[in-house]
N, C-alpha and C positions, 0 to 999 in steps of 0.2 A: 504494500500500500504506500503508495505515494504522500512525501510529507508534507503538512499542511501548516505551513509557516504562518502565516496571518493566523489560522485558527489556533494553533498550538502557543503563540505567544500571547494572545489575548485569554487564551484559558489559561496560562500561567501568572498572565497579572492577577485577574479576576482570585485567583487560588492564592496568592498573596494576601491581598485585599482581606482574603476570606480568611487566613489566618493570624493574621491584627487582629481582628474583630471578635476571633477570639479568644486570642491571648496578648488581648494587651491593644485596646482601641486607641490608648493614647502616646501609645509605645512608637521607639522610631527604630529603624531598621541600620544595624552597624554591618558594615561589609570593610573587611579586610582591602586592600586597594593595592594590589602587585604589578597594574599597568600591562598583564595581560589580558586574552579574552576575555576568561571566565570570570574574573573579578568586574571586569570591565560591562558584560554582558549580564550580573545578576546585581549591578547595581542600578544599572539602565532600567531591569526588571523594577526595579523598588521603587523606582523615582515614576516608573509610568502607574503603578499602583497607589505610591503613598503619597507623591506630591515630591519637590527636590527639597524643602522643608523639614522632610520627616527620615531624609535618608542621610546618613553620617559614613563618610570614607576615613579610615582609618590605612597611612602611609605607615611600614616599618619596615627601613630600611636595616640593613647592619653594616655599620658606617658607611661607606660610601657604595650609592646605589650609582650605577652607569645608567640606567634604562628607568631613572625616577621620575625623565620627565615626561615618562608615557601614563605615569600615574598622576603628576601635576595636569598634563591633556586632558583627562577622564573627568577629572575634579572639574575643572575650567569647566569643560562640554557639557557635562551634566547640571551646574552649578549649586552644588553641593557643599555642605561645609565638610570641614577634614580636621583630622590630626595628623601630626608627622610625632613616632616613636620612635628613637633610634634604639635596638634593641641589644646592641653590638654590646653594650656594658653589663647584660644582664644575662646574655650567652657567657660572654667569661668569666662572669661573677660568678654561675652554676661549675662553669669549666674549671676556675681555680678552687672554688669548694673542697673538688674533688681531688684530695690527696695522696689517698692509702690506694688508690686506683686507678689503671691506665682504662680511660673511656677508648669502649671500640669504637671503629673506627663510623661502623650504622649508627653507635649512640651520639657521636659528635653530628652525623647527617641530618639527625632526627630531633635534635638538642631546638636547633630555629625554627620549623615551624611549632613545636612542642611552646614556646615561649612567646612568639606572636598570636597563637591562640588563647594563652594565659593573659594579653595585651589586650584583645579583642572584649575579652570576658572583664576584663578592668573598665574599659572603657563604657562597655556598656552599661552594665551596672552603675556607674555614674552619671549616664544621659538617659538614664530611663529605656533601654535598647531589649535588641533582639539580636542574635549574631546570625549573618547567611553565612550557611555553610556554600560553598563555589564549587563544589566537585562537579563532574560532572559524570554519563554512566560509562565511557569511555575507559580514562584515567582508573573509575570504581571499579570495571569489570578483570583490570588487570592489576590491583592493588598501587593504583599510582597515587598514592594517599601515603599521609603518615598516621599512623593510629593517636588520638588524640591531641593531635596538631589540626592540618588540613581536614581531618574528614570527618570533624563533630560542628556544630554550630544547634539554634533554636528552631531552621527551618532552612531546608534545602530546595530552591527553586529547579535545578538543572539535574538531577541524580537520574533521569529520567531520558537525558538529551542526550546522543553524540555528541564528540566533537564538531560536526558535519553539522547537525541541527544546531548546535549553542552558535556558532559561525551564522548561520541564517536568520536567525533569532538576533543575532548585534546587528546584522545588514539590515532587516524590518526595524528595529527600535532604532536607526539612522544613526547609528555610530560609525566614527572615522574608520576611513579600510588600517589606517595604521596602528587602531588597538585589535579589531577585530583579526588581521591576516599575520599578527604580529610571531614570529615563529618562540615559540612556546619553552620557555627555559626553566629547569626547575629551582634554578635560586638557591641552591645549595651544593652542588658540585660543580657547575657550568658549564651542562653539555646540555645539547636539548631532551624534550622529554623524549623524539622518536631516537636519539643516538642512545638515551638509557635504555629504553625499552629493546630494540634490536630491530622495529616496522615500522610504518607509517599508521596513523592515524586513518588516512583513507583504509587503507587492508585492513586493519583491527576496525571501522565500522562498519563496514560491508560484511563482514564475518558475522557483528552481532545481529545487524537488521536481516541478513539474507542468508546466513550461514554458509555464507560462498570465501574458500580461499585457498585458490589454486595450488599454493606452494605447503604442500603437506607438512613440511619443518616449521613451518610458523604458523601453520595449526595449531600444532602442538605442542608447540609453547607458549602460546592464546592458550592454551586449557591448559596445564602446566600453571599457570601464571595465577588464571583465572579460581583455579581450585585449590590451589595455595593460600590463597590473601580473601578467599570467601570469609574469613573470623573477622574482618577488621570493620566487616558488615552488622555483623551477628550481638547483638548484647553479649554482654560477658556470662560465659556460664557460672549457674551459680544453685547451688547442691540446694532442694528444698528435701527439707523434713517432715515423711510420713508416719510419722509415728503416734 
């Protein structure tokens, strides 16, 4: 079935709209602001539901960000108010904490967004907020999240979108091609998301909506991938007593 962009992004404001209303009518909507799509395309999302009034961009660089002023564009474009966090002192501060122990090298990768989600929840709670969580089902289907960083928040507009549909959904909501096409960096090692992964985006979406993908080796590591990092979805297990 062919995808219905005007329908599908107006039922996503609406579904917005619809969860303000009931959790939190006078609540304003904090979004993380990394100056890529996703951030770019669910704040767009909040500002055409809640008003630019009720949406808050939250910048957290760690010290110097090269690509911050795709995130100062977003603010501009939308007309939004913002904070800038720099979170650089509060990464090392965890970092030097730690002295009976050499941090792996995953717990160092996982340490920033781990601490700009702790940012996000600060902030909000101060302005009366809600956090969007930005994942999208793309990034989710292959664990490209950090477990309690990136892929918790109070409501997730895109968990639902490709990358291919989040993309379409920034071109309707008339965002600049320069957040929307912006190639995709995960901000923590600086390789892009498709050089961590090993595929492109296109292949890993045509695989989810169509189940189509020629090249059997990266099948199978799409499911590999995908039935690995299914827990980071999952509530935490947690032992009830029948007794």
């Amino acid at each position: 079935m062919a995808f219905e962009i005007k329908k599908a992004t107006e039922a996503c404001v609406e579904w917005i709209r619809e969860f303000f209303e009931k959790n939190g009518p006078d609540c304003n909507a904090v979004v993380g602001i990394s100056g890529g799509k996703d951030s770019s395309v669910v704040a767009a999302l909040c500002v055409e539901a809640l008003g630019k009034d009720r949406v808050i961009g939250v910048l957290m660089p760690c010290g110097v960000q090269a690509d911050i002023d795709m995130s100062e564009l977003l603010v501009k474009h939308l007309g939004i108010k913002s904070y800038v966090v720099n979170v650089e002192a509060a990464i090392n501060g965890v970092k030097d904490a730690v002295t009976d122990l050499e941090l792996s090298v995953q717990a160092k990768t996982n340490l920033p967004p781990r601490i700009r989600m702790a940012t996000l929840y600060a902030v909000s709670q101060s302005v009366n907020g809600r956090v969007a969580n930005t994942c999208n089902l793309s990034e989710d289907w292959v664990g490209y999240s950090t477990r309690y960083g990136d892929s918790v928040g109070d409501f997730s507009p895109m968990s639902f979108f490709t990358v291919t549909e989040v993309k379409a959904i920034g071109r309707e909501l008339g965002l600049p091609d320069v957040l929307v096409d912006k190639v995709p960096i995960d901000g923590l090692c600086g390789k892009t998301d498709e050089e961590n992964l090993g595929f492109s985006y296109e292949v890993l979406d045509k695989y989810i909506r169509e189940g189509i993908c020629e090249d059997e080796e990266l099948r199978q590591k799409i499911d590999r991938l995908h039935e690995r990092n299914l827990f980071k979805l999952e509530f935490m297990p947690c032992f009830k007593y029948e007794g």
